[in-house]
C-alpha positions as CSV (number, residue, x, y, z in Angstrom):
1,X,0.0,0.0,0.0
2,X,1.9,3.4,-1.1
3,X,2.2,5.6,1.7
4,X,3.0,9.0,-0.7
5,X,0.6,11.8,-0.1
6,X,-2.1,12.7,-2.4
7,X,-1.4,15.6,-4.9
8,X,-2.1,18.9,-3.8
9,X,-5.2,20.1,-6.2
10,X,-5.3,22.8,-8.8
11,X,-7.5,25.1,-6.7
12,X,-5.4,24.4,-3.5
13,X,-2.4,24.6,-5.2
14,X,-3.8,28.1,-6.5
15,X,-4.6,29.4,-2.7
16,X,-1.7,28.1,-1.8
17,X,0.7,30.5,-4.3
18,X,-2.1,33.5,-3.3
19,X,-1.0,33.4,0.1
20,X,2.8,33.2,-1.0
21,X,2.2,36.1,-3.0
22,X,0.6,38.1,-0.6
23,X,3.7,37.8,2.0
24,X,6.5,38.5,-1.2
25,X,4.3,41.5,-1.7
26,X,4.5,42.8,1.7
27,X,8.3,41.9,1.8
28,X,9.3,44.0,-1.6
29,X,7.3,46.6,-0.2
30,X,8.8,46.9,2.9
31,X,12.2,46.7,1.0
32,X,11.3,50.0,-1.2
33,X,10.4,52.2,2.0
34,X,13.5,51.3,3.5
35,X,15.9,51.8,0.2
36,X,13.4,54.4,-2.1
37,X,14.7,52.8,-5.1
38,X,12.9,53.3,-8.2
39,X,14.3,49.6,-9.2
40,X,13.2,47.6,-6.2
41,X,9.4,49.4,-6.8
42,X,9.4,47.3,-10.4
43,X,9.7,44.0,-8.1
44,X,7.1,45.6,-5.5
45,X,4.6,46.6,-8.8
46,X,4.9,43.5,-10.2
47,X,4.0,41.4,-7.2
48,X,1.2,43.3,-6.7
49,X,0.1,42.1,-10.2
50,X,1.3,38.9,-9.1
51,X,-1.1,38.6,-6.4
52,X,-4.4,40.3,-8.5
53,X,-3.5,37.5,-11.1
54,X,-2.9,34.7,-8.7
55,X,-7.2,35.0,-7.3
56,X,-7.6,35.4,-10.7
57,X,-6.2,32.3,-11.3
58,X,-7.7,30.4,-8.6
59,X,-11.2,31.5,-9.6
60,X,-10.7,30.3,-13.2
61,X,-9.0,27.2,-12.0
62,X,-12.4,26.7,-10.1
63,X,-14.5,27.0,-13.0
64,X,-12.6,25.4,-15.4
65,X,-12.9,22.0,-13.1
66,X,-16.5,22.6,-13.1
67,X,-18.1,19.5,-15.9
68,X,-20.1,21.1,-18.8
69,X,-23.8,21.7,-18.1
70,X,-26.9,22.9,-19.8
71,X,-25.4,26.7,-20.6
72,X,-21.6,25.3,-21.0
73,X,-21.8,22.0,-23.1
74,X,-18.2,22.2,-24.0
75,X,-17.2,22.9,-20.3
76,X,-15.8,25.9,-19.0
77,X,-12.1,25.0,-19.6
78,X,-11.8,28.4,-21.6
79,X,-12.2,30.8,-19.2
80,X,-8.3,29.6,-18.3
81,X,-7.7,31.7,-22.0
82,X,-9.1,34.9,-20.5
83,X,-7.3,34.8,-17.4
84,X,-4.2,34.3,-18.8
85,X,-5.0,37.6,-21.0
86,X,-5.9,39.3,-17.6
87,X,-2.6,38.5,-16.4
88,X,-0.8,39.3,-19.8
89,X,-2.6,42.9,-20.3
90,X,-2.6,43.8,-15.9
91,X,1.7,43.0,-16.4
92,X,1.9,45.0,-19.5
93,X,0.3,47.9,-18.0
94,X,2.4,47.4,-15.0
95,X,5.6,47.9,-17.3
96,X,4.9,50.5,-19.4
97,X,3.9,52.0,-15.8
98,X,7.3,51.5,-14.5
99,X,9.0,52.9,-17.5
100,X,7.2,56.3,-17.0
101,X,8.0,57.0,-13.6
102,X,11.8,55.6,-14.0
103,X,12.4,57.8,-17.1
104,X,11.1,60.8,-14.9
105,X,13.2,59.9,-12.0
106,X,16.3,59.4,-14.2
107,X,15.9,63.2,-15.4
108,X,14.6,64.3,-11.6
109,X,17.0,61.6,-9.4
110,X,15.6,61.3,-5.6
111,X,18.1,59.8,-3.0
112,X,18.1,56.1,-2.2
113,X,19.4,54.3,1.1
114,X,20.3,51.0,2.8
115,X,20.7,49.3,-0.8
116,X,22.5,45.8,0.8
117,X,19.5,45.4,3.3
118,X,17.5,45.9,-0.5
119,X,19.9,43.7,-2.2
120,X,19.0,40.4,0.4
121,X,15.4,41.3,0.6
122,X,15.5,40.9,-3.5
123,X,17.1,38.0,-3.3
124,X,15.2,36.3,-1.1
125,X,11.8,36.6,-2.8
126,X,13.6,35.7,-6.5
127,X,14.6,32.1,-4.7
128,X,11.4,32.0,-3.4
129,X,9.3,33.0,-6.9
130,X,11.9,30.6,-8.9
131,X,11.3,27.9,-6.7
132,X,7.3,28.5,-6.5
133,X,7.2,29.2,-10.9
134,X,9.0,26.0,-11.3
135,X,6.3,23.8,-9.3
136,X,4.1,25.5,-11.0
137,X,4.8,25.2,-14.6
138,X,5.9,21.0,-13.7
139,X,2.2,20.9,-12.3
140,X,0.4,23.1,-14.8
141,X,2.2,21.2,-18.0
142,X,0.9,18.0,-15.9
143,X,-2.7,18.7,-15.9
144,X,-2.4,20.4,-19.2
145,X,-3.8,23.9,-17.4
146,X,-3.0,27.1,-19.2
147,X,-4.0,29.2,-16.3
148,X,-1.2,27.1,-14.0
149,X,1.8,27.4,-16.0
150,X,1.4,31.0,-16.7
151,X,1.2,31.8,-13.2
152,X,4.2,29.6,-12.7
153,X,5.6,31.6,-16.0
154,X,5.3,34.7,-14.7
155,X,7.2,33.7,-11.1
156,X,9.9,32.8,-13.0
157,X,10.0,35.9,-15.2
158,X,9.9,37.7,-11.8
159,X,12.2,35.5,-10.0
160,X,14.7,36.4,-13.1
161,X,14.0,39.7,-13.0
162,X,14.9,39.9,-9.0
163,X,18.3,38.0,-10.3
164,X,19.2,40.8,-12.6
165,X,17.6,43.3,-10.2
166,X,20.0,42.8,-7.9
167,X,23.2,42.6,-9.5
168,X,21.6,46.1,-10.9
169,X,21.7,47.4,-7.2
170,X,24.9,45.7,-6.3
171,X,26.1,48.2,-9.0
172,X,24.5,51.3,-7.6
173,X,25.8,50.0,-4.0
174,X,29.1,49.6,-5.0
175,X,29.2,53.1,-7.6
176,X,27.2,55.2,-5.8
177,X,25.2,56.1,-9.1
178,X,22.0,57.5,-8.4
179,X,20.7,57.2,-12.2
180,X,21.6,53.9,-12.1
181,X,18.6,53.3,-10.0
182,X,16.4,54.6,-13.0
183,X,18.4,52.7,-15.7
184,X,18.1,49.4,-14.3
185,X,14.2,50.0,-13.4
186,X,13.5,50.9,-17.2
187,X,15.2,48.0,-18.4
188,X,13.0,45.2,-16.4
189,X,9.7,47.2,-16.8
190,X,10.4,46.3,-20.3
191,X,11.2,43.2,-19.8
192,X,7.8,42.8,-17.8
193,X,6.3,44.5,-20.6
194,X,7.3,42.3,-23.3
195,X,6.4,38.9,-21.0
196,X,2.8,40.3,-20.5
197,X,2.5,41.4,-24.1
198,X,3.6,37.0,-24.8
199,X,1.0,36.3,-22.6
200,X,-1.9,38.1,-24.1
201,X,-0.7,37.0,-27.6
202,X,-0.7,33.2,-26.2
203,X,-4.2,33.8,-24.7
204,X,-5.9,35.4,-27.7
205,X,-4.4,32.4,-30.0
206,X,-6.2,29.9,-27.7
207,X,-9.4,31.7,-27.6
208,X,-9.3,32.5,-31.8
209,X,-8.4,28.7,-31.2
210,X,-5.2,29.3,-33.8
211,X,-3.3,26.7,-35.2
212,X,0.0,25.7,-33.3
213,X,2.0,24.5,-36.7
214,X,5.3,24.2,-34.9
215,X,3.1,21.4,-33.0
216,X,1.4,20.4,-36.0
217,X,4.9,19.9,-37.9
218,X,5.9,17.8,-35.1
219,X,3.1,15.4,-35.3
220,X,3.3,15.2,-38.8
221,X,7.0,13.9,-38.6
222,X,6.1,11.5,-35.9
223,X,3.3,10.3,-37.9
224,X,5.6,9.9,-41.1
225,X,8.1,8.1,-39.1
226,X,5.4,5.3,-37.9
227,X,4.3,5.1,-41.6
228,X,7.9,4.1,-43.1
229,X,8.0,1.6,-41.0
230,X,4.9,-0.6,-42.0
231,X,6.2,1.0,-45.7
232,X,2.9,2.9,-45.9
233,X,3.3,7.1,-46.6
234,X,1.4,9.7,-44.5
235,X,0.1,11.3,-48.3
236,X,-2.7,13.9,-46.4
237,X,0.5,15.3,-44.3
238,X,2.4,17.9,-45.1
């Protein structure tokens, strides 16, 4: 008789990443009031969007498990699509956002403070989002769940962005260069701004339901490889 616990389930698994965002939210913050950095407010912006997406998530998680009915006979699995677009367009925004006030701050610099008590905080929460995405995506890519492995996407993209975030402030530690600060918070809002714009792309493609023809090429080969050997051709392929 196997002793292993039971999988965690998608919605539990959902409320359990809501709470872990809620406390990485609260510890970013808590690093910006104490450093005023421009750059450590990108990872304090993001996780709010990180949280906002992650009930998202765990809402559409919960109706996509719903069976069809009378008003859904094909299920509710596509909801997943439009929270993943949620997520996509709230993370763009949040960018674009970050850009703005970091290009005004790098012609208007504002004094910064206690950077290496910023640099740990930063790193911290990116072991803890790299960690969490990875789950994630292994899970999501399990069940097959959109809405699961763009949340853990996104954790990952933030727990990279921490990576580079901090090597950014290690720089301004180290340099003393204030517009530094503003530099290094432009260049990961864009970088958040181009991994929500993927997202919305992705989603739109699964609602449009849009052909995947790198997938499609793949099957094709695999199906033309199964043919040669019982010397039959796959002549509808291609």
């Amino acid at each position: 008789m196997s002793t292993s616990s039971p999988a965690v389930s998608p919605i539990r698994l959902m409320a359990q990443m809501l709470v872990l965002a809620l406390v990485l939210l609260g510890v970013k913050f808590v690093a910006y009031f104490l450093t005023n950095s421009n750059a450590i407010l990108t990872d304090a912006l993001e996780s709010i969007i990180n949280f906002v997406t992650g009930g998202v998530a765990l809402y559409s998680v919960y109706l996509a498990a719903k069976p069809k009915d009378q008003d859904h006979p094909y299920g509710h699995g596509k909801i997943e699509f439009l929270s993943s677009g949620l997520e996509g367009a709230l993370i763009t925004l949040a960018g674009v956002s970050i850009i703005i006030k970091s290009a005004y701050n790098l012609v208007y610099p504002h004094p910064i403070q206690k950077m290496d008590v910023g640099i740990f905080l930063t790193l911290a929460t990116g072991a803890a989002n790299y960690l969490a995405g990875r789950y994630l995506v292994k899970r999501g890519t399990d069940r097959h769940s959109l809405t699961i492995i763009a949340n853990g996407k996104h954790l990952l993209s933030d727990a990279y962005s921490s990576a580079g975030l901090a090597i950014g402030l290690g720089c301004i530690y180290f340099t003393g260069l204030l517009w530094l600060d503003a530099v290094v918070a432009i260049i990961f809002g864009s970088f958040i701004t181009y991994t929500g714009y993927g997202l919305v792309r992705n989603s739109i493609s699964g609602v449009m339901d849009e052909a995947d023809h790198h997938l499609m090429d793949r099957i094709i080969t695999v199906l033309n490889q199964h043919a040669g050997r019982t010397g039959l051709t796959c002549t509808t392929c291609g």
